[in-house]
SEZAMI-774397 format. One line per 2 residues: number of its first residue (from 0); their letters; for each residue x, y, z of C-alpha. Coordinates in Angstrom, 1 decimal. Example, Ala and Ser with C-alpha at 12.3 -4.5 7.8 and 13.67 -1.06 7.14 Angstrom:
0) AS) 12.3:-4.5:7.8  13.7:-1.1:7.1
This chain:
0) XX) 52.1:41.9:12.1  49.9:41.8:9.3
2) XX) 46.3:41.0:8.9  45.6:38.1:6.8
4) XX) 43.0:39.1:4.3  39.3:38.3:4.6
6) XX) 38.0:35.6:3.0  35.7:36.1:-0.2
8) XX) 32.4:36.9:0.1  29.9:34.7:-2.3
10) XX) 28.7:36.7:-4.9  24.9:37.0:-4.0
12) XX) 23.7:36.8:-7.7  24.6:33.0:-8.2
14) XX) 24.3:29.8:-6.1  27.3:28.1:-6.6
16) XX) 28.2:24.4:-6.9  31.1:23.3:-4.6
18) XX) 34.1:21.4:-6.0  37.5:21.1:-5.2
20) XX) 40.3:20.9:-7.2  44.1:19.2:-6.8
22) XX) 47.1:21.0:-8.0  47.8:18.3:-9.9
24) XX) 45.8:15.7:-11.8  46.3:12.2:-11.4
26) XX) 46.1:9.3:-14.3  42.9:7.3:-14.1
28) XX) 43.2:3.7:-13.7  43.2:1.5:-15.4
30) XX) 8.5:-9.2:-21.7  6.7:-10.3:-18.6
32) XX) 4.8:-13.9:-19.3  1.0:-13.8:-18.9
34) XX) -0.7:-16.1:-17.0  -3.3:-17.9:-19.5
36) XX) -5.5:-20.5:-18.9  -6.8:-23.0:-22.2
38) XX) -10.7:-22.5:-22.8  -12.6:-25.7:-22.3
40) XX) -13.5:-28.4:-25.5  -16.4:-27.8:-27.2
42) XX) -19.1:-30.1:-26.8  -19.3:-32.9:-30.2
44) XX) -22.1:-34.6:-29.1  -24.2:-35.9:-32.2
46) XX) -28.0:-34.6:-32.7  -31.0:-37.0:-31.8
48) XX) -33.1:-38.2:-34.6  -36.4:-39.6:-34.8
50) XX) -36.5:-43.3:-35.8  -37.9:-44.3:-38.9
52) XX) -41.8:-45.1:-38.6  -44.9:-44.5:-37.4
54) XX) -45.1:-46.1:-34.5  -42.3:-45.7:-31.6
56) XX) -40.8:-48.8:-30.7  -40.5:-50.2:-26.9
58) XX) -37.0:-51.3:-25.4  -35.4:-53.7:-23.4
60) XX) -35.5:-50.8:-20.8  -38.7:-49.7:-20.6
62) XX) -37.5:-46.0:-22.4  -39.8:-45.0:-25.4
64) XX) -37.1:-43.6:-27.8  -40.1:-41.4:-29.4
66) XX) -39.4:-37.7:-30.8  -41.1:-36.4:-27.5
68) XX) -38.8:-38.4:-25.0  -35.6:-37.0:-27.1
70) XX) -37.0:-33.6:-25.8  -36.7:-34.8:-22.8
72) XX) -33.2:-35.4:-22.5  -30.3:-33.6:-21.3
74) XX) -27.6:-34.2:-24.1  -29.7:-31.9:-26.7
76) XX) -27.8:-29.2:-28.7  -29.2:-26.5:-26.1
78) XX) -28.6:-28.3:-23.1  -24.8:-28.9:-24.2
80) XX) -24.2:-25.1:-24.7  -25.9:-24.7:-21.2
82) XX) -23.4:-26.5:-20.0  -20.3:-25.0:-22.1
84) XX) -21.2:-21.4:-21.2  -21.2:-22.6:-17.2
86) XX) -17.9:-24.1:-17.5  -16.3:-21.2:-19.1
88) XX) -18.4:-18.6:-16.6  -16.2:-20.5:-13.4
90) XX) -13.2:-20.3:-15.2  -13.7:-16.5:-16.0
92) XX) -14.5:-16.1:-12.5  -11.7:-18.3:-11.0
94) XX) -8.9:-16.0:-13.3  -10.2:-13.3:-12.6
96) XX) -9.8:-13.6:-8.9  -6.7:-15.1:-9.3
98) XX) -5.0:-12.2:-11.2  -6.5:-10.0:-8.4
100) XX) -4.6:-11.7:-5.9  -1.6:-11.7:-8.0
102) XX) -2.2:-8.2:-8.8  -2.7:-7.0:-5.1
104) XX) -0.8:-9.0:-2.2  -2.3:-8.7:0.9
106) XX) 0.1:-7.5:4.4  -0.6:-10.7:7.1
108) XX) -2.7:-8.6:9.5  -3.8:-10.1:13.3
110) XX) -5.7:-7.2:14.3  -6.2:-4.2:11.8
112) XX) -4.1:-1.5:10.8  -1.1:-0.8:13.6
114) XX) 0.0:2.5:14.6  3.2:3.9:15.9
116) XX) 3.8:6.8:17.6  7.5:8.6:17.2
118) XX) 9.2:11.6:17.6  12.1:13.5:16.0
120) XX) 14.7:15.1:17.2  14.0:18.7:15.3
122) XX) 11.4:21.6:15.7  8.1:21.7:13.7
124) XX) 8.8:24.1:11.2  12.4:22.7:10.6
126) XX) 12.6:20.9:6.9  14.1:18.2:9.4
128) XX) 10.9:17.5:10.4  9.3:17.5:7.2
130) XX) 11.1:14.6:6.3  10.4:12.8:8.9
132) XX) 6.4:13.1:7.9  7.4:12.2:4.5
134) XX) 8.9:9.0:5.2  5.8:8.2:7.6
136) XX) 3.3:9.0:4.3  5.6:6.5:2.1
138) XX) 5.5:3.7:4.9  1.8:4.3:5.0
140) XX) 1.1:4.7:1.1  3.0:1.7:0.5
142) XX) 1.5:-0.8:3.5  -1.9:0.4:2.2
144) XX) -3.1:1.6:5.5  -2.2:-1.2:7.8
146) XX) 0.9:0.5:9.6  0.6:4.3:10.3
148) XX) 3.1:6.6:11.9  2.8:9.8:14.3
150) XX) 5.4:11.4:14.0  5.8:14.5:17.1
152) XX) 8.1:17.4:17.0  11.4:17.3:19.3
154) XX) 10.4:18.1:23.3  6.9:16.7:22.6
156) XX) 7.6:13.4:24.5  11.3:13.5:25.5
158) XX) 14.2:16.1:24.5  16.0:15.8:21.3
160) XX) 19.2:14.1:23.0  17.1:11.8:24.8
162) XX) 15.3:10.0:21.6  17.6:6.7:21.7
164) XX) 16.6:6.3:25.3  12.9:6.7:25.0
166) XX) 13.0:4.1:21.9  15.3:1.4:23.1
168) XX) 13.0:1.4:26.2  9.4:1.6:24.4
170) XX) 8.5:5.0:25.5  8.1:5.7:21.7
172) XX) 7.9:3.2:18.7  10.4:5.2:17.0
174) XX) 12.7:8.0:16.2  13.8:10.2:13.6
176) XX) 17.1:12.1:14.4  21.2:11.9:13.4
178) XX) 23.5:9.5:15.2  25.8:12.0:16.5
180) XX) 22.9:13.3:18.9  23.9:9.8:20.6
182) XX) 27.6:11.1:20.9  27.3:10.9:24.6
184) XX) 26.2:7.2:24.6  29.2:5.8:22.6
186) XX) 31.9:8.3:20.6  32.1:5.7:17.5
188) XX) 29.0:7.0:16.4  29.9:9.8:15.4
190) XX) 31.8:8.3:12.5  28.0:8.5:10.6
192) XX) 28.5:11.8:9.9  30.5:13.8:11.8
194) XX) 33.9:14.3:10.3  35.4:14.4:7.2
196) XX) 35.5:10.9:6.7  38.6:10.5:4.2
198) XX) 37.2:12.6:2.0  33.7:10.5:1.3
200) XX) 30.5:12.6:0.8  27.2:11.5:2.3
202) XX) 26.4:9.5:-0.2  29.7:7.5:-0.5
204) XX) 29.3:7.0:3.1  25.7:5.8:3.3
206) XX) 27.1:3.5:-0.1  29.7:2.0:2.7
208) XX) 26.7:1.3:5.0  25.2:-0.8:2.9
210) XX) 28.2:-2.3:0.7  31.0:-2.0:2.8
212) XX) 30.3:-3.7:6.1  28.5:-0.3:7.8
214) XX) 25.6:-1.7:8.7  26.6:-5.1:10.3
216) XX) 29.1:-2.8:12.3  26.4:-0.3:13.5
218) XX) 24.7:-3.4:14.5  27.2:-4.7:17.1
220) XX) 28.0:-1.0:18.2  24.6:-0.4:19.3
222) XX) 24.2:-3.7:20.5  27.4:-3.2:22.7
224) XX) 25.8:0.0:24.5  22.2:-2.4:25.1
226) XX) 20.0:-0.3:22.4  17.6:-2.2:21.9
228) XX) 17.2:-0.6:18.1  16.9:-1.3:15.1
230) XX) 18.7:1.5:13.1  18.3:2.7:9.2
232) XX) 20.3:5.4:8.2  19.5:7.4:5.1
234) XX) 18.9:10.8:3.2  22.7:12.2:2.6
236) XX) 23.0:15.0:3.5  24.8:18.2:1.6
238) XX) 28.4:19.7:3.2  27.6:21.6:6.2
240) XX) 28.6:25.4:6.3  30.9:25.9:9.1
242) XX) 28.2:28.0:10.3  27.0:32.1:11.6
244) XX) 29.4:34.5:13.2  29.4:38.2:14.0
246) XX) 32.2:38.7:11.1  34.0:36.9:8.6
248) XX) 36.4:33.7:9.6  40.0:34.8:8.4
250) XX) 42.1:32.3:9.8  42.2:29.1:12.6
252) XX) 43.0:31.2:15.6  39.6:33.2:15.6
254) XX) 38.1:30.2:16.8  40.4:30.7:20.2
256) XX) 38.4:31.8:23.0  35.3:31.3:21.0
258) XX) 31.9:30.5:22.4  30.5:28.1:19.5
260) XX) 27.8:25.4:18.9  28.6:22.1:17.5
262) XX) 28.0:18.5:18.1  29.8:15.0:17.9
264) XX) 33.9:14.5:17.2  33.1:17.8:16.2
266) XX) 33.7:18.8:20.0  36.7:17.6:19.8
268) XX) 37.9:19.5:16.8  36.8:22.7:17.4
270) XX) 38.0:22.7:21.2  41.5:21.8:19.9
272) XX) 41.4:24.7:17.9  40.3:26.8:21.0
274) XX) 36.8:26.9:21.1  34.8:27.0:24.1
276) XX) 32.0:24.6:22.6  28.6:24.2:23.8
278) XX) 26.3:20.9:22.5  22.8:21.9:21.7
280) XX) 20.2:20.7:19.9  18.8:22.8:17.1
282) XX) 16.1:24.3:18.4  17.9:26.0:21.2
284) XX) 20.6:27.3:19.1  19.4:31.0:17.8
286) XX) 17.5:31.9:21.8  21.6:31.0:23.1
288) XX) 23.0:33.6:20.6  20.4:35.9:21.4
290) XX) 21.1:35.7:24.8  24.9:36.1:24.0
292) XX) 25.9:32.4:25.8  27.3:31.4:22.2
294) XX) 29.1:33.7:19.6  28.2:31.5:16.9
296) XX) 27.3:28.4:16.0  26.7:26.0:13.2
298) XX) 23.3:24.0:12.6  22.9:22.3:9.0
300) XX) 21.5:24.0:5.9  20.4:27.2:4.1
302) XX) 16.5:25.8:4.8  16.7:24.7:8.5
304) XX) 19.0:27.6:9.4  16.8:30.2:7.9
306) XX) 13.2:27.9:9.4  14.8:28.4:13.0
308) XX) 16.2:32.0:12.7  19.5:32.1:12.0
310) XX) 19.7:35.3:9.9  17.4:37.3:12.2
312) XX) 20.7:37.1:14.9  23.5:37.0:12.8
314) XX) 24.4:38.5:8.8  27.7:36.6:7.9
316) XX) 27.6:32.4:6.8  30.5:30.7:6.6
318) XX) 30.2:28.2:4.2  32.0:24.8:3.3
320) XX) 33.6:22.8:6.4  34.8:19.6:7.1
322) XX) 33.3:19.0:10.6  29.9:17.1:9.0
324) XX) 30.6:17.2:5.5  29.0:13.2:5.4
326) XX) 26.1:13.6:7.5  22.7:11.4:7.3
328) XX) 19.9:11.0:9.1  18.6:8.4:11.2
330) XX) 15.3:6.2:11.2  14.8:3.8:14.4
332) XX) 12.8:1.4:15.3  12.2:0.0:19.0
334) XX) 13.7:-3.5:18.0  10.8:-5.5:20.1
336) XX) 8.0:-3.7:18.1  10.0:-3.9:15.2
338) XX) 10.6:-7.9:15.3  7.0:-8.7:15.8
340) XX) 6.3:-7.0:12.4  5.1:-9.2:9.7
342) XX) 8.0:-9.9:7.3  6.4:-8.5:4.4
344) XX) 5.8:-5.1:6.9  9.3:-5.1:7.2
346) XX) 10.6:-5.7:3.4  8.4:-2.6:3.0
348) XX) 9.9:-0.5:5.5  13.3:-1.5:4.0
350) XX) 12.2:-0.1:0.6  10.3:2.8:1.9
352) XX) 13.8:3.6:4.1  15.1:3.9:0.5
354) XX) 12.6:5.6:-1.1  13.0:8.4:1.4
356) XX) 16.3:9.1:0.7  16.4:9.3:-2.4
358) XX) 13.3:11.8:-2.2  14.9:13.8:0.6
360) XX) 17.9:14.0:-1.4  16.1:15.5:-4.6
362) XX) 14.1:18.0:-2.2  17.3:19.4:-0.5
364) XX) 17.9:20.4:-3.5  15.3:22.4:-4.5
366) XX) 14.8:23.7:-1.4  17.8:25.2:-0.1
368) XX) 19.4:26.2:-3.0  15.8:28.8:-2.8
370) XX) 16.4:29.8:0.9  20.2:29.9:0.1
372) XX) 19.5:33.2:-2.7  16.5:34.7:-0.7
374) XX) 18.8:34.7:2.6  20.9:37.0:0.1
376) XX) 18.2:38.8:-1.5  15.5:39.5:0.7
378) XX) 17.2:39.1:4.6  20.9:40.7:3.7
380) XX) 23.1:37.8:4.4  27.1:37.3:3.1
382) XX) 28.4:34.4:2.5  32.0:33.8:2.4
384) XX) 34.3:30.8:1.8  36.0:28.7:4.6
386) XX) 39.9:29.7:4.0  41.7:26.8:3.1
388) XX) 44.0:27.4:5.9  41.1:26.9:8.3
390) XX) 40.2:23.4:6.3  43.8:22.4:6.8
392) XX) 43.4:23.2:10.8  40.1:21.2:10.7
394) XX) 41.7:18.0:9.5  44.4:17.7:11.5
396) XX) 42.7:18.6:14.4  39.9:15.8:13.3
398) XX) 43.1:13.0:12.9  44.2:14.3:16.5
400) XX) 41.4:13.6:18.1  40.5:10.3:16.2
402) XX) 43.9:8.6:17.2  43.1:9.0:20.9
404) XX) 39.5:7.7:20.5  40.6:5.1:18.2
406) XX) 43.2:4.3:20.9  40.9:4.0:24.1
408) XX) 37.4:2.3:21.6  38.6:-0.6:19.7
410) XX) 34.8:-0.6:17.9  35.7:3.2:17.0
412) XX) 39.2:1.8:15.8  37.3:-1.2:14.1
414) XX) 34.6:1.7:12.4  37.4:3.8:11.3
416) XX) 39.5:1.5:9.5  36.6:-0.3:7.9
418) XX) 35.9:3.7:6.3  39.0:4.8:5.7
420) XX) 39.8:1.2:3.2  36.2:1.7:1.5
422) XX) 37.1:5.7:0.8  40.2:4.8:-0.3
424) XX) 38.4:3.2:-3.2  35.4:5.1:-3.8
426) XX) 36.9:8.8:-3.4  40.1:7.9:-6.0
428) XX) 37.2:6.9:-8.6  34.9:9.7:-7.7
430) XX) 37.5:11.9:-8.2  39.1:10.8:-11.4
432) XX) 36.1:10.1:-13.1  34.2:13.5:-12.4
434) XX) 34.2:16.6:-14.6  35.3:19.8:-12.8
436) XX) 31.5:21.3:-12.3  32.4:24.9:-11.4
438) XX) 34.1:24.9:-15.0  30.9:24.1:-16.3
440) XX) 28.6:26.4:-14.0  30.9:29.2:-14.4
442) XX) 30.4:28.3:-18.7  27.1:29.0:-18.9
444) XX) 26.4:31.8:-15.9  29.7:33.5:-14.5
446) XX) 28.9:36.0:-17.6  25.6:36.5:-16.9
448) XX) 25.7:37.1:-13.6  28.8:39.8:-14.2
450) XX) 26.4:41.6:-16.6  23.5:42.2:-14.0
C-alpha cells in the first residue's frame, strides 16, 4: 500500500494568515452642554450726596444726615463692590467644586482600598499569565486604587485544575484560567472553547456570550454544579495548532496508539481517533514528553509553547485544528466577595473585563506572530499543515461524541443548540462578507519571500 504523502511544511520565511476556502461560492444575501451658572446683578445703588447748607439738619430719628455720617454707612460705592466681589468669589468656589465632582466620581468606600488575592491556572513565564497581571493593572488603574488584585502563578495556592474549587469556596478571591480545565466538574463546559463550534471563531463565540443567550446559560450551568462564581469570559483566542510530534501528521490513523496531551471534549475526540490521551495542565506538559509518558501534545500558541519549552523536546508543529479553534479565557470571581462589591466597583470590573480582551487580543498578535518566525529562525522548528483529511476526522469524531453528551446532559443539549442557531447566522455572514486574506497576503509578499 502506498504512503500518503507528507503534509506541507510552512515556508519559514513568511508568517502566514489562515483562511479557508469553499469550492464553491455562495450568493450573499440579501457637542457636550456646559454647565454654566449666571453672574450675579450688579449693584445700582444711587451715590449719597451732601444736603444743601451749612448746617446739617436733625431728623425725626435722631440720624444726623451730615457728609461724615454718609461715610459711615454701608451702602457707599466701595462697600457695594465689597459686597459684589464676595458674592461672585462663593460662586467661583461653589463651581468650581462642583465641576470637580462631576469631573471625578468617587467609588463608595467603607474601609479603604480592598485587595484580592487570585491565582491563575498557568506558569509564571507563560504570556497566560501575563494577561492575567494585565487585567489586575486595568481593574486597579480604573478603580483608582481602591480594589487591587494579586494575582499568583498556577501551584502557588492550589493546582491549576483545582482553581474553581478554591474560588467557589473562598480559598482565593479569584481566578484566571479557561473553562475546559473544569471539564471534570460538568462536560457542557467545554462548549466555551473546546470544539469547533459550527464553525464560529473565538470572537463569534464570545459575541454569542454576550448577544446570544451565553451568558445567562453559563449562569444556570454553574449554578447547577453549586459554584458559587461569578464568571466573565473574555480574550479570544487564535486557532490552536494541533500541536508537537516527533514527525509530520500524514493522515487520522497516526493518532492510533498515540500517547497525546489534550483537554476537554477534546478527550473525547482524539480517543475516538485512537489516542491514548492524558489531561495535563500546561506546565507539566514538556517534563511528560521528556520523560517519554506522552508522544506529543498540544498546549495553545507559538508564545506559550515556546515560554514553556516546547521546541527544546520536539522540532515539528502541526499547525491549524479544530479541537479549540474558539477558545477564551476565563475571569472568576468568588460570587460572595463579588456581591458585596459596591455597584459602581462592579460596572468597572464589567468594562475592565472588556478592556482586557480587546487588549489581549491586539497583543496576541504581536506577540506570537514574533515567537512564531524566531521558532523557525533561531530554534529550527517546521511547521506543517493539518491534512484536510485529518480536519475531516476531527469533526466527525467531535459530532460523535457531542450526540452522546448531548443525549445523557440536557444543559449540554440546551448549550449546544443555543450555539449551533447563533453560528448559523453569524458564520454565513462572516463568510460571505469577507475577502479571501491569503489572496491578499500572497499579493504583496509570496514574491518577495520566493526571491530571498
Amino acid at each position: 500500500m502506498n504512503q500518503p504523502p507528507l503534509p506541507s511544511q510552512v515556508s519559514p520565511a513568511i508568517c502566514p494568515p489562515v483562511s479557508s476556502s469553499s469550492s464553491a461560492s455562495s450568493p450573499v444575501e440579501p457637542a457636550s452642554a456646559e454647565l454654566r451658572v449666571a453672574p450675579p446683578a450688579e449693584s445700582s445703588a444711587p451715590e449719597s450726596s451732601s444736603r444743601k447748607g451749612s448746617h446739617p439738619e436733625s431728623t425725626g430719628s435722631g440720624r444726623t444726615d451730615s457728609p461724615r455720617a454718609d461715610s459711615r454707612r454701608t451702602d457707599s460705592p466701595r462697600a457695594d463692590s465689597r459686597r459684589t466681589d464676595s458674592r461672585r468669589s462663593v460662586l467661583r468656589a461653589a463651581l468650581a467644586a462642583g465641576g470637580a465632582a462631576l469631573a471625578f466620581p468617587m467609588i463608595a468606600k467603607a474601609a479603604g482600598p480592598i485587595t484580592m488575592r487570585w491565582q491563575s491556572t498557568w506558569p509564571s513565564k507563560d504570556i497566560f499569565h501575563e494577561y492575567a497581571n494585565d487585567f489586575a493593572k486595568k481593574v486597579k488603574d480604573m478603580t483608582g486604587g481602591e480594589l487591587n488584585i494579586e494575582v499568583l502563578p498556577a501551584g502557588a495556592v492550589v493546582p491549576a485544575f483545582g482553581l474553581l474549587d478554591a474560588v467557589s469556596k473562598g480559598t482565593l478571591d479569584g481566578g484566571h484560567g479557561v473553562m475546559v480545565y473544569h471539564y471534570g466538574k460538568q462536560t457542557a463546559l467545554a462548549l466555551w472553547g473546546s470544539g469547533p463550534a459550527f464553525g464560529m471563531d473565538a470572537n463569534m463565540l464570545l459575541s454569542w456570550h454576550k448577544y446570544g443567550g451565553g451568558k445567562d446559560l453559563l449562569a444556570k450551568l454553574y449554578a447547577s454544579i453549586g459554584a458559587n462564581v461569578v464568571s466573565f469570559p473574555y480574550g479570544p483566542m487564535p486557532t490552536q495548532p494541533l500541536g508537537w510530534f516527533k514527525k509530520p501528521v500524514a493522515k487520522a490513523d497516526d493518532f492510533k496508539g498515540l500517547k497525546y496531551r489534550t483537554v476537554g471534549i477534546s478527550i473525547d475526540v482524539f480517543t475516538a481517533m485512537g489516542a491514548a490521551v492524558n489531561a495535563l495542565p500546561g506546565g507539566e506538559i514538556v517534563p511528560a514528553i521528556d520523560r517519554g509518558l506522552l508522544d506529543a501534545a498540544e498546549f495553545n500558541n507559538a508564545s506559550s509553547d515556546r515560554a514553556l519549552g516546547f521546541p527544546d523536546v520536539s522540532k515539528v508543529c502541526m499547525l491549524q485544528s479544530f479541537h479549540q479553534n474558539a477558545e477564551q479565557f476565563e475571569i472568576t470571581f468568588n460570587k460572595t466577595k463579588y456581591d458585596a462589591l459596591p455597584e459602581q466597583m462592579k460596572s468597572i470590573i464589567a468594562n475592565a473585563v472588556e478592556a482586557a480582551s480587546a487588549d489581549m487580543s491586539w497583543k496576541a498578535c504581536d506577540r506570537y506572530s514574533s515567537d512564531y518566525l524566531e521558532m523557525q529562525s533561531k530554534q529550527k522548528v517546521r511547521f506543517y499543515k493539518t491534512p484536510d483529511s485529518v480536519l475531516q476526522r476531527q469533526l466527525s469524531a467531535y459530532d460523535e461524541a457531542a450526540t452522546k453528551k448531548a443525549a445523557d446532559n440536557p444543559i449540554f443539549k440546551e448549550i449546544q443548540d443555543s450555539q449551533q442557531k447563533y453560528a448559523q447566522r453569524v458564520v454565513r455572514w462572516y463568510l460571505d462578507t469577507q475577502a479571501p486574506h491569503r489572496m491578499a497576503y500572497d499579493h504583496y509578499f509570496a514574491k518577495a519571500a520566493k526571491k530571498t
